[in-house]
C-alpha positions in Angstrom: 11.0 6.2 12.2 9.5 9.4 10.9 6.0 10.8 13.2 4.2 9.9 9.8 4.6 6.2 10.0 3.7 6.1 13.6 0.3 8.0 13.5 -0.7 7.0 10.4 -3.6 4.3 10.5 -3.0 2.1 7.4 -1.2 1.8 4.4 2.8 0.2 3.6 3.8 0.0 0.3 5.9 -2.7 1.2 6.3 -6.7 1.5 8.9 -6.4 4.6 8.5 -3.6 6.8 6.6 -4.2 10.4 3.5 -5.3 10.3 1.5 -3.6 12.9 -1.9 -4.3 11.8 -3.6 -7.1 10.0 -6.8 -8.0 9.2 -7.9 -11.9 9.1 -10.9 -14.3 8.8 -11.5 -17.9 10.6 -13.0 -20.7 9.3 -16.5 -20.2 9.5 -19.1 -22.8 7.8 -18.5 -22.2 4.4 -14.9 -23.2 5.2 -16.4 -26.5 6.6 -17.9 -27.3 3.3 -15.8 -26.3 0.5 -14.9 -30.0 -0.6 -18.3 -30.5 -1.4 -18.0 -28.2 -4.2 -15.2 -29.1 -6.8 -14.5 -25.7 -7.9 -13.0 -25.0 -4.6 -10.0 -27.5 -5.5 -9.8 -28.0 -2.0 -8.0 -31.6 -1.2 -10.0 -33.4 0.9 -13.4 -33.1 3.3 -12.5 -30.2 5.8 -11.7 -31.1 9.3 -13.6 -27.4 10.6 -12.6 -28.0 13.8 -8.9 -28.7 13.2 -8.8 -25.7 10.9 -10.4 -23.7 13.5 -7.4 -24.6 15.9 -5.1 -24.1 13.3 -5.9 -20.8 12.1 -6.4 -19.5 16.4 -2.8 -20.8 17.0 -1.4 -18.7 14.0 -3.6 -15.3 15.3 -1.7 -16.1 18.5 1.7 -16.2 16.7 1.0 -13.4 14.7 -0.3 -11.6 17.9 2.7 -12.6 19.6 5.4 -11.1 17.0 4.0 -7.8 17.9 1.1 -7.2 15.1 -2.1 -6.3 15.8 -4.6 -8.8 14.8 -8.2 -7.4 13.5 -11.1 -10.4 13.0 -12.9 -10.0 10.4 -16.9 -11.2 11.8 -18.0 -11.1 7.9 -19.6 -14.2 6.5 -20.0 -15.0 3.0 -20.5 -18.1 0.6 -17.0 -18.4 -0.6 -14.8 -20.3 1.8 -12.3 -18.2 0.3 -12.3 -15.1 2.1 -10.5 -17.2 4.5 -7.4 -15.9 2.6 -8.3 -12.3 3.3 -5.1 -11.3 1.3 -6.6 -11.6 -2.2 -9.5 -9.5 -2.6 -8.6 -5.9 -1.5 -5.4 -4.3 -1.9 -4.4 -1.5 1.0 -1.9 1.4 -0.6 -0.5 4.6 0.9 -3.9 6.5 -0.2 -6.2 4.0 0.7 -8.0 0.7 -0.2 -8.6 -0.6 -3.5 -11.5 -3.9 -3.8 -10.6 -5.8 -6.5 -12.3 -8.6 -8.7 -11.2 -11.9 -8.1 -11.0 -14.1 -11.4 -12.1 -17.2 -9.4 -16.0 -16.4 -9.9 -17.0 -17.6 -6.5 -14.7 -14.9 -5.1 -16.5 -12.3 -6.6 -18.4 -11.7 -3.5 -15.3 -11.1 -1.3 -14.0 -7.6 -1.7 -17.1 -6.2 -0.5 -17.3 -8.0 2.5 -13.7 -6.7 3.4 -14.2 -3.2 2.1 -17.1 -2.7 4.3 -14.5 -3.3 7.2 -11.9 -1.0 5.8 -14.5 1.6 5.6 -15.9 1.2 9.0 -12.9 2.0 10.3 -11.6 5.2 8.1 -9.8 3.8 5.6 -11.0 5.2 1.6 -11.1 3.5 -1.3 -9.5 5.0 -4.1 -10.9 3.4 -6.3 -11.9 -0.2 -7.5 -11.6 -3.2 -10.4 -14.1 -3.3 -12.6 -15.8 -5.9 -15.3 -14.0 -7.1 -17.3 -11.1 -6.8 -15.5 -10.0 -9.2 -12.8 -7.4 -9.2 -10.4 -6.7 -11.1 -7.1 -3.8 -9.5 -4.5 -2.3 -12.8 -5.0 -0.4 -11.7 -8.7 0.7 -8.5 -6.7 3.9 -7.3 -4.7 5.8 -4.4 -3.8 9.5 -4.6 -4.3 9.9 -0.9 -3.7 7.2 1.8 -2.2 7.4 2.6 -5.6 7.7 -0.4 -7.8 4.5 -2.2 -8.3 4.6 -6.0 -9.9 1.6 -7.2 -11.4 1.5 -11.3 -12.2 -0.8 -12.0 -15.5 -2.4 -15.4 -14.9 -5.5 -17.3 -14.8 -7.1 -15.2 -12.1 -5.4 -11.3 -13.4 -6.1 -10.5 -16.6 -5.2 -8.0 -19.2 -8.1 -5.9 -18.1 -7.9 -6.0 -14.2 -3.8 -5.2 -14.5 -4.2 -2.2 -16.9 -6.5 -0.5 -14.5 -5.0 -1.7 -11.0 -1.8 -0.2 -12.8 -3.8 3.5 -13.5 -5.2 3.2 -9.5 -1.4 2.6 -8.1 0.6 4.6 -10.4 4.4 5.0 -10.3 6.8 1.9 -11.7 4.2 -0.7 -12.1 5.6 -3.9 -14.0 3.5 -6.6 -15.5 4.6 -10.4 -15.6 3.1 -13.6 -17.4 3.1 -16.3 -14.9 3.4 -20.0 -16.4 -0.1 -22.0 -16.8 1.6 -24.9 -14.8 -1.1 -27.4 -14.1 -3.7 -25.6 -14.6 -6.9 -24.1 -12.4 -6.8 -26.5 -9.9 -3.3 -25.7 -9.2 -3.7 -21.9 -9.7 -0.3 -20.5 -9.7 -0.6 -17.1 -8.4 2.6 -14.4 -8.4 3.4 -14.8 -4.8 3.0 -18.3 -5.0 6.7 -18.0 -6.5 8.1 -15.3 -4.8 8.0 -13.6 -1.7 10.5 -10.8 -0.7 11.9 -11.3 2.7 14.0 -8.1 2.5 15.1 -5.1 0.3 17.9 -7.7 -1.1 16.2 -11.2 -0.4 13.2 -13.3 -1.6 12.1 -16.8 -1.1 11.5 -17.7 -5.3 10.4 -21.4 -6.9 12.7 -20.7 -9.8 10.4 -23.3 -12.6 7.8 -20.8 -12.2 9.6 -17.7 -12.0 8.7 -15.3 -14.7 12.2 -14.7 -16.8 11.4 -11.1 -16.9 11.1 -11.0 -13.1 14.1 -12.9 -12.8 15.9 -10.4 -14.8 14.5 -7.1 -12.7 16.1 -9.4 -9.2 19.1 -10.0 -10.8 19.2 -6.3 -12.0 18.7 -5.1 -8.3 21.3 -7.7 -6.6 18.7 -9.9 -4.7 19.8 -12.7 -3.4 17.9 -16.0 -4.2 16.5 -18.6 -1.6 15.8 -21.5 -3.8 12.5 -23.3 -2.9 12.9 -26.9 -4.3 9.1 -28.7 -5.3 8.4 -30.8 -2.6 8.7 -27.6 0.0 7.0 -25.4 -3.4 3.8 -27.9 -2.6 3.8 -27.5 0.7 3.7 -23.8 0.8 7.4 -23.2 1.3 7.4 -20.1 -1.0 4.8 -18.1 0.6 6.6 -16.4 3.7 5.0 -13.5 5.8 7.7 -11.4 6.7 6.4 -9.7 10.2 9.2 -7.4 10.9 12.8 -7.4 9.4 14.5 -10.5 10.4 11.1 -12.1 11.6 9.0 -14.1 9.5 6.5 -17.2 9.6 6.5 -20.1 7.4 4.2 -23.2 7.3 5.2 -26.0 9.0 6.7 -28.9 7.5 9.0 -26.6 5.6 12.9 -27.7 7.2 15.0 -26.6 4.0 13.6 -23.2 3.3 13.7 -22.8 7.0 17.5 -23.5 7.3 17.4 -21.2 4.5 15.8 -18.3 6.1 17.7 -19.3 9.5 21.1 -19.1 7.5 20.7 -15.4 6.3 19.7 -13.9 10.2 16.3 -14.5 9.9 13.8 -15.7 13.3 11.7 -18.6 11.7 8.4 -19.2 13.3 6.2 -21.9 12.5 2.3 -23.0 12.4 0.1 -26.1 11.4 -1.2 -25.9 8.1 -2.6 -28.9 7.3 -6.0 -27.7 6.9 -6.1 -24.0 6.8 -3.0 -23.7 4.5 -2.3 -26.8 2.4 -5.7 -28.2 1.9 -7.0 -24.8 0.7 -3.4 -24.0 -0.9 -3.2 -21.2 1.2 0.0 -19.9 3.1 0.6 -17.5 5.7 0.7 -14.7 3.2 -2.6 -15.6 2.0 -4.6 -15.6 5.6 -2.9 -12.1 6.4 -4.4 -8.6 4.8 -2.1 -6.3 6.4 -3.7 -2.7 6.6 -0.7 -0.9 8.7 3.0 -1.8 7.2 6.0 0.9 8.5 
């Protein structure tokens, strides 16, 4: 570990190394009423107080693996900002607010970049109309190699100019329509890289292209099947190598994980995760990763 990566207070071009600081959002009131509006595409009514429990109890595993956990007090309209992942996007230089493609989103990144710069972190630079993009259709394979998924919520716009604000290898997929908006398929819906030579994929989604690029730099596959797809199995948050958490209810890709040396820990996501179609990726903005 280089002096750099200890003093430095954010960045972590990267899906897999430690997370040592992450920024997160509970349930407030908005949460509690998201059924009520349709464009949410949330499942059912929201039990607020279960998802309350639900979301402390996964701050306390998160906390417990080692990361530090940052609240973010910030109260908005969208119950969306719940999955503080999405609207900003933290690089080695600093933080970049994006601009979600979900319209009631459009209110989140400022919300969250009024945190990062409270505590010292610049923006380099941010998404601008017409272009949208949501963190969602983004991953780092390498420090240096940028993917970029193309779907209903990133357009041709918002990836063009993220690309220009990241620079370096930056790759740019088209990610199936599936079933449409109310089953948005985001990039890391599909895959998530659990190390340099692993990821977690839902191969019917999988963009070929990105499929060839995995194949082209020997990863090895863990196979999500639909039923564990639906219940978030695909969406791991990789807290350290070796170390990840999963939503519950999620035995196979588990076993999976467990199989290849890696410590699975577990949470209740019955309403902060599945009803909102949200895993543990999605809740987490890491700011510190190294």
């Amino acid at each position: 570990m280089t002096a750099q990566s200890v003093t430095r207070a954010y960045g972590g071009q990267t899906m897999t190394a430690p997370l040592r600081e992450a920024l997160v959002k509970a349930p407030g009131p908005a949460f509690g009423r998201a059924f009520e509006d349709s464009e949410h595409c949330f499942l059912h009514p929201v039990d607020i107080d279960r998802a309350r429990r639900e979301h402390e109890s996964f701050r306390e595993l998160l906390g417990s693996l080692g990361t530090t956990v940052d609240l973010l007090e910030a109260e908005v309209e969208s119950p969306d900002l719940v999955y503080a992942f999405d609207p900003l996007l933290i690089t080695d230089r600093g933080a970049i607010p994006l601009r979600p493609g979900k319209p009631n989103r459009q209110m989140e990144p400022a919300a969250i970049e009024a945190w990062t710069l409270a505590h010292g972190i610049p923006t380099i630079g941010r998404i601008e109309a017409p272009g949208t993009v949501e963190a969602g259709d983004t991953l780092w394979l390498r420090p240096d190699l940028f993917c970029i998924g193309r779907t209903l919520r990133t357009n041709d716009e918002g990836a063009r100019q993220l690309a220009a604000l990241v620079g370096g290898d930056v790759r740019v997929f088209d990610v199936p329509y599936w079933h449409g908006p109310e089953e948005l398929v985001h990039l890391l819906s599909v895959i998530h890289p659990i190390a340099d030579d692993l990821a977690t994929v839902f191969l019917p989604l999988l963009p070929v292209g990105l499929w060839q690029l995995l194949r082209d730099m020997r990863y090895r596959l863990i196979e999500v099947d639909e039923e564990e797809y639906l219940r978030l199995g695909c969406n791991v948050l990789v807290v350290r190598p070796g170390v990840a958490i999963i939503a519950a209810g999620n035995p196979r890709v588990a076993a999976a994980l467990a199989s290849r040396g890696v410590e699975v820990h577990t949470y209740e996501a019955t309403e902060i995760g599945i009803n909102g179609s949200g895993g543990p990726t999605c809740m987490t903005r890491p700011i510190l990763r190294g």
